[in-house]
PyMOL CGO cylinders between C-alpha atoms (Angstrom):
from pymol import cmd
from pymol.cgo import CYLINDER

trace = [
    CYLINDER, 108.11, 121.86, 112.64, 107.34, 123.31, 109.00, 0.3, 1, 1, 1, 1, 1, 1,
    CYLINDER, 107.34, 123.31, 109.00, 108.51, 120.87, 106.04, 0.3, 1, 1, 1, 1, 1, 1,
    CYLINDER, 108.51, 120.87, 106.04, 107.84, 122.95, 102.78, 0.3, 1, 1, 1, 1, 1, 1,
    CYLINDER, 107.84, 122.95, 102.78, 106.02, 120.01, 100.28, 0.3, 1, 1, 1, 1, 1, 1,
    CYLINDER, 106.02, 120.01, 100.28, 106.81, 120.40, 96.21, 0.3, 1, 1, 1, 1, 1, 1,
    CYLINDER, 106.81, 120.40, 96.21, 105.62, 118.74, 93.84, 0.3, 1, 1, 1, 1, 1, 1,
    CYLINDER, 105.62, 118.74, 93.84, 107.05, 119.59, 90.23, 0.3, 1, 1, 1, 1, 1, 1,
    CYLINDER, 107.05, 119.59, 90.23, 104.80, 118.47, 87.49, 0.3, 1, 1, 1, 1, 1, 1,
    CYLINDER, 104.80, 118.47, 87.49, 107.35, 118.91, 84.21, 0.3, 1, 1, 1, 1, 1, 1,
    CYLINDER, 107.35, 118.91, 84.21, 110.62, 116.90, 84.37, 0.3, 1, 1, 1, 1, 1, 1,
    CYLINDER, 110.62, 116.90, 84.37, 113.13, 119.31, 86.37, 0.3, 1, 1, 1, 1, 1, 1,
    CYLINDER, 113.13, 119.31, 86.37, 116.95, 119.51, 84.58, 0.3, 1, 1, 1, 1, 1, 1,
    CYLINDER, 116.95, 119.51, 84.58, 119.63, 117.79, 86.92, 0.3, 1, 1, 1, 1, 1, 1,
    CYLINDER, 119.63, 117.79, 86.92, 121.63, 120.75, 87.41, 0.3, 1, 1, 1, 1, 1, 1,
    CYLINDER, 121.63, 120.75, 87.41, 118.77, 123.26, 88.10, 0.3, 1, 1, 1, 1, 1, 1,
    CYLINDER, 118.77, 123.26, 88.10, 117.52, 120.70, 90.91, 0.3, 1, 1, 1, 1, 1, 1,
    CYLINDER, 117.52, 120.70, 90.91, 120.75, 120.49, 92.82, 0.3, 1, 1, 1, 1, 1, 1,
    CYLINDER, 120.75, 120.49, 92.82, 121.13, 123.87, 93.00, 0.3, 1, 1, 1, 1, 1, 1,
    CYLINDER, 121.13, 123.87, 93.00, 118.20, 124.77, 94.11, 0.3, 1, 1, 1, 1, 1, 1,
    CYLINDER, 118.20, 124.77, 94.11, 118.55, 122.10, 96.68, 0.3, 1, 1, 1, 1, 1, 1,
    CYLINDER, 118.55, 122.10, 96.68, 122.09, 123.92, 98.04, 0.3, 1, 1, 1, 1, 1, 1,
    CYLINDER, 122.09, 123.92, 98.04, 120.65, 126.93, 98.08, 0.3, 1, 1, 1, 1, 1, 1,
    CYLINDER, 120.65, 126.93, 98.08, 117.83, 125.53, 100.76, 0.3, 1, 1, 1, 1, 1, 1,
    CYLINDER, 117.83, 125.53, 100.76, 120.53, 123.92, 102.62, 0.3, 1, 1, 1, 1, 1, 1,
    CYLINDER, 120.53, 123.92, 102.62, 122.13, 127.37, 102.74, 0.3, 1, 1, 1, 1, 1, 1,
    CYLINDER, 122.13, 127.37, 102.74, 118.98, 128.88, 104.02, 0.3, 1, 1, 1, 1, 1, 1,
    CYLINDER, 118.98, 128.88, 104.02, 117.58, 126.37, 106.71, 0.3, 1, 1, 1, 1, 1, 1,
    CYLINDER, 117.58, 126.37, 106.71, 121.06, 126.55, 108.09, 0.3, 1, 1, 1, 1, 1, 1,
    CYLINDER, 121.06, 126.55, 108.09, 120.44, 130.14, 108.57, 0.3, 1, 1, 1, 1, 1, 1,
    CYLINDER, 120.44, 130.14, 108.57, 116.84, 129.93, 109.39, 0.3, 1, 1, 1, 1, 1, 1,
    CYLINDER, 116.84, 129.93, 109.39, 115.85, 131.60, 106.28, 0.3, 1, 1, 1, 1, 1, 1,
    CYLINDER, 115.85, 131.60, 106.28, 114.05, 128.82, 104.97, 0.3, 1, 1, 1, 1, 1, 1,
    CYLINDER, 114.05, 128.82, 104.97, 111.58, 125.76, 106.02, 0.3, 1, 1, 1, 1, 1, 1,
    CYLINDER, 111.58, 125.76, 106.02, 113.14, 122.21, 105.59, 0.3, 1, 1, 1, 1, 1, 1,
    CYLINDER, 113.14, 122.21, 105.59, 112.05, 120.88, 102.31, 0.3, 1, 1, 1, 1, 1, 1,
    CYLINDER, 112.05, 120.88, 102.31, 110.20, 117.85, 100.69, 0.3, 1, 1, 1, 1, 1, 1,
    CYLINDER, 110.20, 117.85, 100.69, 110.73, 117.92, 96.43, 0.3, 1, 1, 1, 1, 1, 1,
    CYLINDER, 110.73, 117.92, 96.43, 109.12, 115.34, 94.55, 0.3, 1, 1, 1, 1, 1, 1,
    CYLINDER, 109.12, 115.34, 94.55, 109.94, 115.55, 90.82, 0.3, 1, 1, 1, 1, 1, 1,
    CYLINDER, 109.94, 115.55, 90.82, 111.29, 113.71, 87.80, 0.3, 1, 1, 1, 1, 1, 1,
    CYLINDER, 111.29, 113.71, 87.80, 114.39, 114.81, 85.80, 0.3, 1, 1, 1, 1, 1, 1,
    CYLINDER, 114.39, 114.81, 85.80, 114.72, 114.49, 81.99, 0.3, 1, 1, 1, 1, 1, 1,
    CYLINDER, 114.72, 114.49, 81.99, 117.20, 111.10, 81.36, 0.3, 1, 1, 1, 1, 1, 1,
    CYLINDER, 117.20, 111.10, 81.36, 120.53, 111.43, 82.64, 0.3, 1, 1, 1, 1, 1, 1,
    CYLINDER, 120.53, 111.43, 82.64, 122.97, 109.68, 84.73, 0.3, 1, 1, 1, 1, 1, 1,
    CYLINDER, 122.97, 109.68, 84.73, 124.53, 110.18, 87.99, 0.3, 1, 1, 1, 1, 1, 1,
    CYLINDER, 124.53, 110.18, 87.99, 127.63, 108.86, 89.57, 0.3, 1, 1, 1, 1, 1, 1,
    CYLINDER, 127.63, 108.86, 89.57, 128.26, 110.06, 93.41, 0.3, 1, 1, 1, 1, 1, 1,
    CYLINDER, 128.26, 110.06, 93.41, 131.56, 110.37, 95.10, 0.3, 1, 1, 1, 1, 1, 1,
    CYLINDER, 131.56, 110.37, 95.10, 132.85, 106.42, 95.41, 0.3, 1, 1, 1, 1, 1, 1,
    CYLINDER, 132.85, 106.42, 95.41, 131.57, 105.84, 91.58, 0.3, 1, 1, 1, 1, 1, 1,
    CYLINDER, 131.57, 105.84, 91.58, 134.28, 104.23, 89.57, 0.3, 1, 1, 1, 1, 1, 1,
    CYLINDER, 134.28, 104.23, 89.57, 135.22, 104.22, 85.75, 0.3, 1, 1, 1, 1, 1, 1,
    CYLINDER, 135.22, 104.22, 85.75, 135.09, 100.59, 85.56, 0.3, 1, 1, 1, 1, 1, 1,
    CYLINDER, 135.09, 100.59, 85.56, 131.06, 100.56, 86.30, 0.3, 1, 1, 1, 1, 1, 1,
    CYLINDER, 131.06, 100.56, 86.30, 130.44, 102.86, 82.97, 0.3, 1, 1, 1, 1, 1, 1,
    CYLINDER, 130.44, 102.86, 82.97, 129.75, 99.67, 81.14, 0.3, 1, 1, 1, 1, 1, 1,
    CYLINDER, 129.75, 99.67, 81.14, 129.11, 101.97, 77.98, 0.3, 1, 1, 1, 1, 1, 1,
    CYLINDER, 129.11, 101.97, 77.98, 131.87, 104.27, 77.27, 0.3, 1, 1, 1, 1, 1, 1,
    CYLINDER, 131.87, 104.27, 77.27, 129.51, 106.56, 75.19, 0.3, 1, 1, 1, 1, 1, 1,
    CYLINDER, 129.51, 106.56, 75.19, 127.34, 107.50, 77.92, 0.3, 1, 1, 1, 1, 1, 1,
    CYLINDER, 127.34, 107.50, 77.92, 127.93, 111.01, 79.91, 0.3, 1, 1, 1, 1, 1, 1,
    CYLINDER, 127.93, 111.01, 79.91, 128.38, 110.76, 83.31, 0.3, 1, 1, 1, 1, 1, 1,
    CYLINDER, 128.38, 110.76, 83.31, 127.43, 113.76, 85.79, 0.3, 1, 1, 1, 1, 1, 1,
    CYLINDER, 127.43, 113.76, 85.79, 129.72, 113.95, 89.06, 0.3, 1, 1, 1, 1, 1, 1,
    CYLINDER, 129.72, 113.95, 89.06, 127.48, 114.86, 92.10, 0.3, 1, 1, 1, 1, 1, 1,
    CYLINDER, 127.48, 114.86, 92.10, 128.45, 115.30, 95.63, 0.3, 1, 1, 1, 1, 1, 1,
    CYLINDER, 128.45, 115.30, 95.63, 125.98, 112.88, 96.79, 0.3, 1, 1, 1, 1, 1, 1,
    CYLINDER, 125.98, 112.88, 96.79, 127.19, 109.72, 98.63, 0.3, 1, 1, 1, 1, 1, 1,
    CYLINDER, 127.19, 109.72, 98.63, 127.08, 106.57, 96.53, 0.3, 1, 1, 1, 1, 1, 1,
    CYLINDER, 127.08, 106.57, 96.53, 128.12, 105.69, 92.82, 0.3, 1, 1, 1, 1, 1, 1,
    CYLINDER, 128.12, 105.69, 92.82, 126.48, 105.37, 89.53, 0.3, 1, 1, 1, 1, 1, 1,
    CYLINDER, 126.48, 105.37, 89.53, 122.78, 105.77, 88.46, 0.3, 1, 1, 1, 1, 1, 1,
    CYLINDER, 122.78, 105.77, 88.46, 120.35, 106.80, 86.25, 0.3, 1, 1, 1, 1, 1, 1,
    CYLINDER, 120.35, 106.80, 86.25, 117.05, 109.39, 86.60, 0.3, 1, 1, 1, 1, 1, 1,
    CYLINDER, 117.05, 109.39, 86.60, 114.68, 109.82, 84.01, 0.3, 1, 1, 1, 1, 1, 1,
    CYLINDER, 114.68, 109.82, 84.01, 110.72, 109.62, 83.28, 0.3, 1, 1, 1, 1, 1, 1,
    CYLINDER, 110.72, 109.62, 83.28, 108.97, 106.94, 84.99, 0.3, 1, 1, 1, 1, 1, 1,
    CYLINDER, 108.97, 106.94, 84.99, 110.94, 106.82, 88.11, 0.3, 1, 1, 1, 1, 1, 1,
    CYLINDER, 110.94, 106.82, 88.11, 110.27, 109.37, 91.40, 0.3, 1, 1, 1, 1, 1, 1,
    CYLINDER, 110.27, 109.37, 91.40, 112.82, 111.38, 92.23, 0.3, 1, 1, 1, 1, 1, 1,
    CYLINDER, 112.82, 111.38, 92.23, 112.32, 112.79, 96.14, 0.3, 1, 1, 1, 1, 1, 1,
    CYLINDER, 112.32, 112.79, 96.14, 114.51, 115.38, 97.53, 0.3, 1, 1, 1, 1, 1, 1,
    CYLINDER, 114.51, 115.38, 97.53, 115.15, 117.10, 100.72, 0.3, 1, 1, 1, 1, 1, 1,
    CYLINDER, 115.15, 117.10, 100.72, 116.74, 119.28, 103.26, 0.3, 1, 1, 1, 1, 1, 1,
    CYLINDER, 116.74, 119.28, 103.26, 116.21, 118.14, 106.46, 0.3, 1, 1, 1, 1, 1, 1,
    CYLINDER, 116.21, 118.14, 106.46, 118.23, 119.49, 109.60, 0.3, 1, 1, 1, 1, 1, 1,
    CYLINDER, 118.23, 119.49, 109.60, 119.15, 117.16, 111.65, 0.3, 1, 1, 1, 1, 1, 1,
    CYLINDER, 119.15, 117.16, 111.65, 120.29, 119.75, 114.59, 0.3, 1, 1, 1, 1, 1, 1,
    CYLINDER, 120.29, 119.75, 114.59, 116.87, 118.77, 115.28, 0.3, 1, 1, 1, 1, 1, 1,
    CYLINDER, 116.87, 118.77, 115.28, 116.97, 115.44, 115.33, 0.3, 1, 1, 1, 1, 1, 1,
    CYLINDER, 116.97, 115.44, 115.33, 120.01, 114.51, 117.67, 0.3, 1, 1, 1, 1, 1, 1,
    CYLINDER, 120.01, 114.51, 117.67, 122.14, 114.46, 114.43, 0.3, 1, 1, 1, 1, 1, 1,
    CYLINDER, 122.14, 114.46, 114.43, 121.49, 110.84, 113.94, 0.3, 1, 1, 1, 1, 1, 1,
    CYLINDER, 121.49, 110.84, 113.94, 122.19, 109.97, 110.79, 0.3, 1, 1, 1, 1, 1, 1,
    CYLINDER, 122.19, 109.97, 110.79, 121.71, 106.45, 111.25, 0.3, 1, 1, 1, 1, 1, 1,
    CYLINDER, 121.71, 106.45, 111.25, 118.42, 106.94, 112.42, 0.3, 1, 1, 1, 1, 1, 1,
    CYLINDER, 118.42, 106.94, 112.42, 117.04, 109.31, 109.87, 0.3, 1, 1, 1, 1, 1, 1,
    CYLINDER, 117.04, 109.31, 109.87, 118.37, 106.50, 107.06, 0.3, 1, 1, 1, 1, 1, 1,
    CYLINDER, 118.37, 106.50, 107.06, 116.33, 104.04, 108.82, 0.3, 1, 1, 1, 1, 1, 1,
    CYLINDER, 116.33, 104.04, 108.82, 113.55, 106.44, 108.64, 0.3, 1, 1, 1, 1, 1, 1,
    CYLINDER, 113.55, 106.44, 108.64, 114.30, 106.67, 105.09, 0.3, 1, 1, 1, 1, 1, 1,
    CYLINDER, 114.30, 106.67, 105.09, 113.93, 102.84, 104.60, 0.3, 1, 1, 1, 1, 1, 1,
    CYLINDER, 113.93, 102.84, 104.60, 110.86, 103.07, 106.38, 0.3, 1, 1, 1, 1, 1, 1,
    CYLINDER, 110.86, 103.07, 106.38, 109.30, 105.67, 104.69, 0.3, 1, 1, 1, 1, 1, 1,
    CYLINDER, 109.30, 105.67, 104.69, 109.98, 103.56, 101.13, 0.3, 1, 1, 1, 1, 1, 1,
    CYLINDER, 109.98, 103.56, 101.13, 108.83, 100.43, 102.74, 0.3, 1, 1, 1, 1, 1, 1,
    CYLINDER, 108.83, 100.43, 102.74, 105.93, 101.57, 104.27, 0.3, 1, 1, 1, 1, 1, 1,
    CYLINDER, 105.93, 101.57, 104.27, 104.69, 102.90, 101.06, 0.3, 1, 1, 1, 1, 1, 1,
    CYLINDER, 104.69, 102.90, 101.06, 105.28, 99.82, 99.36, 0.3, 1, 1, 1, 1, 1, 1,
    CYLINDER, 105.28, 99.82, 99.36, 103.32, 97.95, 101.69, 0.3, 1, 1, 1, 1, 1, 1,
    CYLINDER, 103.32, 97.95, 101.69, 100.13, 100.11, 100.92, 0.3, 1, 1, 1, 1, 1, 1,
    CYLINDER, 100.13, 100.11, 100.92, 100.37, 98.43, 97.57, 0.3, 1, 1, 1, 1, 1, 1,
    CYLINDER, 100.37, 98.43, 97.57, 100.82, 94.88, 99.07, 0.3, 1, 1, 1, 1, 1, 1,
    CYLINDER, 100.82, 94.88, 99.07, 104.30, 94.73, 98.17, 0.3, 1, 1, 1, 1, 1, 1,
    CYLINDER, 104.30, 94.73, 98.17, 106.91, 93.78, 100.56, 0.3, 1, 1, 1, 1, 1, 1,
    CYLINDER, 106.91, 93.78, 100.56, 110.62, 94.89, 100.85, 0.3, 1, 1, 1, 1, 1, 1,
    CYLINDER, 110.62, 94.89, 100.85, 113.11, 95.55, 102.61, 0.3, 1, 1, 1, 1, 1, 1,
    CYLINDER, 113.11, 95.55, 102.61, 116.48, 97.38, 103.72, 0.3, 1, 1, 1, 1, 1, 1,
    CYLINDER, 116.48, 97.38, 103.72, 119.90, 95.63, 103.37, 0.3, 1, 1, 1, 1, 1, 1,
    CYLINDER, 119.90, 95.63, 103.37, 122.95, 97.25, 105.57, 0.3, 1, 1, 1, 1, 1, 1,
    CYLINDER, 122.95, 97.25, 105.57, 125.90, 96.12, 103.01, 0.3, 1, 1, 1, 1, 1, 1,
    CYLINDER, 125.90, 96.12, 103.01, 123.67, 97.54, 99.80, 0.3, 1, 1, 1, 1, 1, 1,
    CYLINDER, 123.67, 97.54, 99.80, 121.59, 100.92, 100.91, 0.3, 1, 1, 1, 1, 1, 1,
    CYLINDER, 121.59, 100.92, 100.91, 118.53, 101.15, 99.75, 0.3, 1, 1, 1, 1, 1, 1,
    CYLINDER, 118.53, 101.15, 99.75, 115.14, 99.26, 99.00, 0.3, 1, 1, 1, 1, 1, 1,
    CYLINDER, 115.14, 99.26, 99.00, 115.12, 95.60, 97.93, 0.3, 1, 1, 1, 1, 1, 1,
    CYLINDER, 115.12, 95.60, 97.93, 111.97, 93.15, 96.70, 0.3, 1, 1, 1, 1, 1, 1,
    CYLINDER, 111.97, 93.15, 96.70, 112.37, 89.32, 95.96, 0.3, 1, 1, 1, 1, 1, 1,
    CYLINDER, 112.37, 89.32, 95.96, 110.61, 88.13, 92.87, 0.3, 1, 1, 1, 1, 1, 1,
    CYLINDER, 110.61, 88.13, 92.87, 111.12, 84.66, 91.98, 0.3, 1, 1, 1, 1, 1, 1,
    CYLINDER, 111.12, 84.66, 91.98, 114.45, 84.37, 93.65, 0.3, 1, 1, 1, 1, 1, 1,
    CYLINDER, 114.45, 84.37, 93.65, 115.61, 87.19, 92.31, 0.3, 1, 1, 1, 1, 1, 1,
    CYLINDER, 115.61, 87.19, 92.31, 116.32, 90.28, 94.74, 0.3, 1, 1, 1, 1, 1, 1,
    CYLINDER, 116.32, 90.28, 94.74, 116.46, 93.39, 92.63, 0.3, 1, 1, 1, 1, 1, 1,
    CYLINDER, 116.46, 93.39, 92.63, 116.39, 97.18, 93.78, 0.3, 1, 1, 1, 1, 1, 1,
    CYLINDER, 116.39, 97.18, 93.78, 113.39, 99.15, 93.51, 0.3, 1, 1, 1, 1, 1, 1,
    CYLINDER, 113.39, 99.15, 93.51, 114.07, 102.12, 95.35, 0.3, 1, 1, 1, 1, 1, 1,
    CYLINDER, 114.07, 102.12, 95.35, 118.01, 104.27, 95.45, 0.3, 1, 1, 1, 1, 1, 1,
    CYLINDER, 118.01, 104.27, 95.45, 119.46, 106.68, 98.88, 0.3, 1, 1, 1, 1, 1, 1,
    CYLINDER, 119.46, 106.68, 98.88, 122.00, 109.13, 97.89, 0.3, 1, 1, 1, 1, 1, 1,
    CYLINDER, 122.00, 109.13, 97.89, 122.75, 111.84, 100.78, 0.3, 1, 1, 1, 1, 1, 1,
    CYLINDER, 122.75, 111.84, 100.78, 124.87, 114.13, 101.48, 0.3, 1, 1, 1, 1, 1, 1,
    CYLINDER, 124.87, 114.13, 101.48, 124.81, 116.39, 104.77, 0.3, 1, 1, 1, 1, 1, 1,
    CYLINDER, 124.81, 116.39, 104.77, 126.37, 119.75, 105.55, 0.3, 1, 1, 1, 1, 1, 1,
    CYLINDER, 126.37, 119.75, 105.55, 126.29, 121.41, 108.80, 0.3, 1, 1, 1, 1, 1, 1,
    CYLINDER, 126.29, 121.41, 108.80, 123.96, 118.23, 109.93, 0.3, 1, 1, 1, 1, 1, 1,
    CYLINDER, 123.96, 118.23, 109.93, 121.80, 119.55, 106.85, 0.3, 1, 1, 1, 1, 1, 1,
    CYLINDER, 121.80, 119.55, 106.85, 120.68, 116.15, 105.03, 0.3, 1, 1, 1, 1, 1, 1,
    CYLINDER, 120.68, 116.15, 105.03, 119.98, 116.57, 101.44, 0.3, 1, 1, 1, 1, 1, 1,
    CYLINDER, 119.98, 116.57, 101.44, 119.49, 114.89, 97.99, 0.3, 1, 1, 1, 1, 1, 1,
    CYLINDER, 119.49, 114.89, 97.99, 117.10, 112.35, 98.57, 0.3, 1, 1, 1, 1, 1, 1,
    CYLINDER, 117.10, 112.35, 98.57, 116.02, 108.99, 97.18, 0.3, 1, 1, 1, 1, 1, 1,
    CYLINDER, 116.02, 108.99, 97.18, 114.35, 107.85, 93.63, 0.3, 1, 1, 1, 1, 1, 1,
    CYLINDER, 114.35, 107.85, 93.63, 111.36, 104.76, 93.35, 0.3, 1, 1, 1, 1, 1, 1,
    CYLINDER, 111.36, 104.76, 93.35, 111.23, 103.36, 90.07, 0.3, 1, 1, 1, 1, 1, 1,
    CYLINDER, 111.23, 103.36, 90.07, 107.92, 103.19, 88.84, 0.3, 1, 1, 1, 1, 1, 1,
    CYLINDER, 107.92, 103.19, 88.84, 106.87, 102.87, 85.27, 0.3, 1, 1, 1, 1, 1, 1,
    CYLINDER, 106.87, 102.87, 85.27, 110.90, 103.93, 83.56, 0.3, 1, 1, 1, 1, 1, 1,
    CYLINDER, 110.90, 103.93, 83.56, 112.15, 101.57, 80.81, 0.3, 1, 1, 1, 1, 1, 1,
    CYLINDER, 112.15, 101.57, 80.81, 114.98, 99.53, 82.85, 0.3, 1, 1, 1, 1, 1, 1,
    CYLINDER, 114.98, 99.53, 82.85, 117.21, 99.46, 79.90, 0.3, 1, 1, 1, 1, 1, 1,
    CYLINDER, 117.21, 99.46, 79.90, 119.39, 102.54, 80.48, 0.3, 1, 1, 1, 1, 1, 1,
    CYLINDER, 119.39, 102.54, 80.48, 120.58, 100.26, 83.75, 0.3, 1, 1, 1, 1, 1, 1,
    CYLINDER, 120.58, 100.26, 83.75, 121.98, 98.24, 81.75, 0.3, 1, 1, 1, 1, 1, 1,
    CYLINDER, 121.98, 98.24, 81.75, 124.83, 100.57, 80.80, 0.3, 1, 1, 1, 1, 1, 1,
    CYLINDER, 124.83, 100.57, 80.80, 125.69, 100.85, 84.19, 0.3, 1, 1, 1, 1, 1, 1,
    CYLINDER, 125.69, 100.85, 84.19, 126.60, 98.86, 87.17, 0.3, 1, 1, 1, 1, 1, 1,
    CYLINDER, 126.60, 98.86, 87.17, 123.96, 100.53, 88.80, 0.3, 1, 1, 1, 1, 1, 1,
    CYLINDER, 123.96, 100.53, 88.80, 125.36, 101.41, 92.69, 0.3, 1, 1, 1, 1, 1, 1,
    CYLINDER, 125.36, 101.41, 92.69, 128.18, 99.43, 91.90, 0.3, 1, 1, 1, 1, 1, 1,
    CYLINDER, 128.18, 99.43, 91.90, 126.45, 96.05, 92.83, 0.3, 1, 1, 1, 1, 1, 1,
    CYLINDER, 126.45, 96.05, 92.83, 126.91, 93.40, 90.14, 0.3, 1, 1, 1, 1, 1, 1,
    CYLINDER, 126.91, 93.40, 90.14, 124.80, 90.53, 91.77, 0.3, 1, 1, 1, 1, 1, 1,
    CYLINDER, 124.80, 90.53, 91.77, 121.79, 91.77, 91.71, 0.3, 1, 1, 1, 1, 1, 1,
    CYLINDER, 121.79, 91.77, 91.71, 119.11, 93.75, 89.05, 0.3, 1, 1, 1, 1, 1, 1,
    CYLINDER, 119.11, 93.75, 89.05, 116.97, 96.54, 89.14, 0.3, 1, 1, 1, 1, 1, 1,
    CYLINDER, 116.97, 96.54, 89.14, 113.33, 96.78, 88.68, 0.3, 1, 1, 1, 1, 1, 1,
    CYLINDER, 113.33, 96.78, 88.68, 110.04, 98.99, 88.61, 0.3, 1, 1, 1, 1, 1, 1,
    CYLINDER, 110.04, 98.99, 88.61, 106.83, 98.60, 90.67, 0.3, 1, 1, 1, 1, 1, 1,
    CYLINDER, 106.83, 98.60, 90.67, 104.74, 98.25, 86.87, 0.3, 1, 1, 1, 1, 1, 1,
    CYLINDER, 104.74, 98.25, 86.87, 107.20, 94.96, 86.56, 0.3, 1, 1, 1, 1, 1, 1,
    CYLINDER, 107.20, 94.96, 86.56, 106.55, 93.85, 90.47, 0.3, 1, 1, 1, 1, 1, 1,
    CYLINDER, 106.55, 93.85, 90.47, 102.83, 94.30, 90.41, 0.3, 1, 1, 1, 1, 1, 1,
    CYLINDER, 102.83, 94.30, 90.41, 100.38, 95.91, 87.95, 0.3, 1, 1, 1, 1, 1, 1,
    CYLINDER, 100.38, 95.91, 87.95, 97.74, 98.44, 89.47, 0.3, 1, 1, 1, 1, 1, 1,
    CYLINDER, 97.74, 98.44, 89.47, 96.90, 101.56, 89.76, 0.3, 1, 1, 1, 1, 1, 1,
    CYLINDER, 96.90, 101.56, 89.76, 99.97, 104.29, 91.71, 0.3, 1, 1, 1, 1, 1, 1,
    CYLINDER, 99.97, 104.29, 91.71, 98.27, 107.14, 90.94, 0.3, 1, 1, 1, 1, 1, 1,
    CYLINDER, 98.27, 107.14, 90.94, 98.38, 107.97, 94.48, 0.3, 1, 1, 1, 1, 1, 1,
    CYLINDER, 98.38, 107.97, 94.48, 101.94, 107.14, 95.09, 0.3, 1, 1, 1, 1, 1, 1,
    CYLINDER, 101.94, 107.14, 95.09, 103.26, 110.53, 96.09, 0.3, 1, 1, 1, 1, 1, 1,
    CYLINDER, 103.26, 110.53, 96.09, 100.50, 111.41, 98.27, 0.3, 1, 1, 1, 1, 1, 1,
    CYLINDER, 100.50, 111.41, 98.27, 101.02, 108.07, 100.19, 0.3, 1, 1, 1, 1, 1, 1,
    CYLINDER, 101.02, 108.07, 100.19, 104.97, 109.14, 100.01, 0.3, 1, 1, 1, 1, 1, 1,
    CYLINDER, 104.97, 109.14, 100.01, 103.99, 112.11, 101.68, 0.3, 1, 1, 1, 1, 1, 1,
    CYLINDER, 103.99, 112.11, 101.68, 102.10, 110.71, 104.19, 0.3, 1, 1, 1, 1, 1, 1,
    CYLINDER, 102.10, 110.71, 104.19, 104.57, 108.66, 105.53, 0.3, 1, 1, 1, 1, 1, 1,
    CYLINDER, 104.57, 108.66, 105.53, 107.35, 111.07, 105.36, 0.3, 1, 1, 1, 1, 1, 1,
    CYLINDER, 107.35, 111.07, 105.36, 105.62, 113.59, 107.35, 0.3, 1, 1, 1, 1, 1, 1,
    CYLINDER, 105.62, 113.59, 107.35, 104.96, 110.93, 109.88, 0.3, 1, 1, 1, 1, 1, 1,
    CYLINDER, 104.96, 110.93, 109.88, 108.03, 109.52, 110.41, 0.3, 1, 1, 1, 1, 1, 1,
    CYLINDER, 108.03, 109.52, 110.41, 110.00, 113.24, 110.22, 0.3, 1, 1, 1, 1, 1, 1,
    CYLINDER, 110.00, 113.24, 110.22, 107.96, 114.30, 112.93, 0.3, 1, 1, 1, 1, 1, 1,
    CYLINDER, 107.96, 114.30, 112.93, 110.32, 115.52, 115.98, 0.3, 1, 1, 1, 1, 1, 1,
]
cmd.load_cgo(trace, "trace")
């Protein structure tokens, strides 16, 4: 198994991302291509996936772009990792279950390097941490798959100003907040994608 690793250092534009992400999916399908491992950020903008609805635009002057991602409404921009994919799952018993564990996993285990716990929650995908009695989300899945071709990926807030959130009803949930790992804990994640890496690699592995 080959998983192609990328690592953009300038902020990548939405739209440019995306479609270079379909055209991978296009080519692993065909065996053209390795499956892929993207870790960017993208210039602020805001997302809304294919169950988003109008009544979680809290702020009728913001621009919402549609994406065929699962999920609803969020927002990208500097300070926060975005990591994308194309993984075939032809190769992995088309388990989709499974490789969104894996997913969880991979986030959690890479918290836990930095001595912070969280954790997965069925009813709300993604990554959760309680601070003071407050559970908030730290880290947001999005997916889509195609011929059992699993793509878009998931984004880790890390240093991002939370205020663009508040906009939003950020993945539709209106009980609980977001926050960044600066907020959580201050140290040093300088290594952050590296350990991301790590622990993708390792739980990909077929």
């Amino acid at each position: 198994m080959t998983i192609e690793i990328k690592i953009s250092k300038k902020p990548v534009e939405y739209k440019k991302a995306i479609r270079l992400l379909e055209q991978r999916v296009t080519n692993v399908a065909n065996k053209k291509s390795n499956e892929l491992l993207w870790i960017l950020e993208h210039p602020s903008i805001y997302t809304g996936g294919k169950t988003y609805k109008k009544n979680e635009i809290l702020n009728k002057k913001i621009q919402i772009i549609s994406t065929n991602r699962g999920g609803k409404i969020t927002w990208h921009g500097p300070g926060q990792i975005i990591c994308y994919f194309v993984i075939d799952l032809n190769k992995r018993n088309k388990d989709i279950r499974n490789f969104i564990n894996n997913l969880e996993n991979i986030l959690i285990n890479t918290l836990r390097d930095y001595k912070i716990e969280s954790f997965a929650d069925r009813k709300n995908i993604g990554i959760w941490v309680e601070k003071n009695k407050k559970i908030k989300k730290i880290g947001a899945i999005g997916l889509r798959v195609k011929k059992w071709i699993v793509y878009h990926g998931f984004s880790l807030n890390i240093t991002n100003n939370l205020d663009p959130y508040l906009k939003i009803l950020p993945c539709g949930i209106k009980k609980r907040g977001i926050t960044n790992l600066i907020e959580i804990k201050k140290q040093n994640y300088k290594d952050l994608k590296k350990k991301i890496i790590q622990n993708f690699i390792l739980n990909m592995e077929i």
